[in-house]
N, C-alpha and C positions, 0 to 999 in steps of 0.2 A: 504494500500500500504506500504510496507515493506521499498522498494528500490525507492527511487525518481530518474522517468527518466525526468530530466528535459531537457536535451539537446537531441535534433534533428538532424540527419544527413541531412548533405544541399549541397552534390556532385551533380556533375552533372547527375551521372543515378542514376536512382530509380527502383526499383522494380516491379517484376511484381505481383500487391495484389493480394492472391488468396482470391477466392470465397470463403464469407462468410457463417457459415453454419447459419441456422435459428435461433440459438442464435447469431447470429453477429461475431460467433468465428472461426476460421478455423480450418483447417483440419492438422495431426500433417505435419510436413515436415519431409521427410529421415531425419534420424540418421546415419551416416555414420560414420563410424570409420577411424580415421586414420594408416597410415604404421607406424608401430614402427622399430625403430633405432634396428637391430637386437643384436648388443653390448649390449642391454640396459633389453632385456628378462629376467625376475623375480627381474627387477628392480622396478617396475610400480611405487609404494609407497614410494620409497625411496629415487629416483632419482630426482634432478629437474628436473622440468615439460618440460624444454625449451632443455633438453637432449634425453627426450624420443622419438618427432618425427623424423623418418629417414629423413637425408640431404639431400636426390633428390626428397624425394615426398614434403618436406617443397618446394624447393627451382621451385618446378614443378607447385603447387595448387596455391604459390604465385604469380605467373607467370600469372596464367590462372586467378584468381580471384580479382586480382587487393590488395590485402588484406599484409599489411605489414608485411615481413617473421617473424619477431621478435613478432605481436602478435598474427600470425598463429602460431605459436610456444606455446607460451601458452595457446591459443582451442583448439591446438591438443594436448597437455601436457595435460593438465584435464580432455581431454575425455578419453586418454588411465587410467589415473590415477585413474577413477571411471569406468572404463570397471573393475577392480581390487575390487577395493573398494566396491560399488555399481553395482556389475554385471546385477542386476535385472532392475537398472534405463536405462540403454542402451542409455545415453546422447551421441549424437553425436558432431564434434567439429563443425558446421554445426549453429548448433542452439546458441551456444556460439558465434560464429562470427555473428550473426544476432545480437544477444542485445546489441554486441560489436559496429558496425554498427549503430545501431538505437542512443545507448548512446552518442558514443565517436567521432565517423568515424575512429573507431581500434584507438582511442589515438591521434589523430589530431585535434581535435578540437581548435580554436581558435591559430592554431598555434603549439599548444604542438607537440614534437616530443618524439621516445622511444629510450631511450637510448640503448647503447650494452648488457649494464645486464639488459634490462627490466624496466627501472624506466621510468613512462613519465616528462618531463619534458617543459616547466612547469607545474605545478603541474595541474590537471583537477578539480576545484571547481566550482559548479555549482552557482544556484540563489538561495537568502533565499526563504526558505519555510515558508513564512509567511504567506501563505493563499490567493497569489494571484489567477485569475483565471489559474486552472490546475496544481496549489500543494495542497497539504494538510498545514496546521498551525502548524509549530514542533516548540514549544519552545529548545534554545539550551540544549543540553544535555553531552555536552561533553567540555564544557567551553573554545570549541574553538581550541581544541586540532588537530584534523585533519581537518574542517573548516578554522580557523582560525576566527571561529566569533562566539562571546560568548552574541548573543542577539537570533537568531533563526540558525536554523541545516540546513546544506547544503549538498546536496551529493556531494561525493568524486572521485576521482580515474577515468579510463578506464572505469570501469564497473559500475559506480555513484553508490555507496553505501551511505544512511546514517550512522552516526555514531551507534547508537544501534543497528541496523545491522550487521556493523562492530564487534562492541563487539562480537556478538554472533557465527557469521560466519567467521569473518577473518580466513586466511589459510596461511602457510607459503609457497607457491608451489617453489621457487626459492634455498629453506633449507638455507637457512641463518641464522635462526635463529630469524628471525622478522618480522610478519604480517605487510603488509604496503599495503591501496588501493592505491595508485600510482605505485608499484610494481607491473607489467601486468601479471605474474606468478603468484604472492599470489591472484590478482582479478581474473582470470578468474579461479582459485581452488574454493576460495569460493562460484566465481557464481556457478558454476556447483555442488557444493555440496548443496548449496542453491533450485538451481531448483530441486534435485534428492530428495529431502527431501520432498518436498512438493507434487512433483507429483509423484511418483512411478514410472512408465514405460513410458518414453517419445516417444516410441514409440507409443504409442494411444492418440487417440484424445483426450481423457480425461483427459490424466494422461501429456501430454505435454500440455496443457490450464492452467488446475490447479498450472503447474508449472510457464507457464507465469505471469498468474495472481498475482502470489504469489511474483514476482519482480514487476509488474503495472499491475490494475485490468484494465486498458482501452481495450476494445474489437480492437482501431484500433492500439493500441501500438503493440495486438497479431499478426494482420496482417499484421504488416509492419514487424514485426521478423522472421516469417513464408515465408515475400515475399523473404528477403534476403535469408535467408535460403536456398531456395528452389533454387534462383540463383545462389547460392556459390556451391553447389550440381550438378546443371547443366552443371558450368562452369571449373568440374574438371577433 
């Protein structure tokens, strides 16, 4: 497990789990692409992320999906952003607000809220992974630096990244100039470059499991990404 999902979403709906297939793993959920901000065309790469979706279909899907505009903005900014990038991955913003969802509840957990530019605050720090039942054992690796705890490594941010993680995949998507998982823009870049890397075409069953897996190998972590998913889909 790459990415420690250690926090739970604990709203009041839940999803509807799709059926597992005989490996205990589901089926992919649509890919959907979001409306781009027409201003924004051959900008995909270059623009922040949180520029690229168009302001009536944000302000429309937010509406419909219960999903905070500010970090529907940044799943739909990283899906347009590797529709460019990664054409072949065919990431949807869809699948991104699922882990987003399962992780954080889009950046609320515990309270935290997202700020205007994207920052949550307070900051999203999970549990040490010390090996209780449902983490793995990560001694610290990062002496505390984005944890803030320099005994064992804790995921980060919106999108719970570990720190060696981080190192490998942080993304600047806000262009500022500084990779930060608390920045909802630079995290939901890296997740979706993260997933696109590991699965190929998230459009197949295979190739969006793979990518799951490749943030938490849990069969029911997949299902419950896949149930959202598939409701965010439904409900726009």
């Amino acid at each position: 497990m790459l990415l420690a999902a250690t926090l739970v979403g604990c709203g009041s709906l839940a999803p509807a789990e799709p059926e597992p297939s005989p490996t205990g793993r589901p089926e992919a959920p649509p890919q959907p692409r979001p409306l781009q901000a027409a201003e924004q065309a051959g900008r995909t790469t270059a623009a922040p992320l949180a520029e690229l979706p168009d302001a009536d279909w944000l302000a429309e899907v937010a509406a419909d999906t219960g999903i905070p505009e500010r970090a529907l903005a940044a799943y739909a900014g990283a899906s347009l952003h590797l529709a460019e990038s990664h054409p072949d991955c065919r990431i949807g913003w869809t699948t991104l607000a699922g882990i987003g969802r399962v992780e954080s509840v889009h950046g609320s957990h515990e309270g935290s809220q997202i700020t205007e530019d994207g920052t949550v605050r307070p900051e999203i720090i999970g549990i040490p992974l010390d090996g209780r039942p449902g983490t793995r054992e990560i001694v610290d690796t990062d002496g505390g630096e984005l944890d803030g705890d320099d005994v064992w490594d804790r995921a980060v941010g919106p999108m719970q990244f570990i720190p060696t993680t981080w190192e490998r995949r942080g993304r600047d998507g806000n262009r500022d100039g500084v990779a930060d998982p608390q920045q909802y823009d630079d995290a939901a870049l890296a997740a979706a470059d993260h997933l696109c890397a590991h699965g190929g075409d998230l459009t197949e069953d295979s190739g969006w499991n793979a990518a799951v897996a490749a943030y938490n190998q849990s069969d029911s972590y997949a299902r419950s990404v896949a149930g959202w998913a598939e409701d965010y889909d439904a409900a726009r």
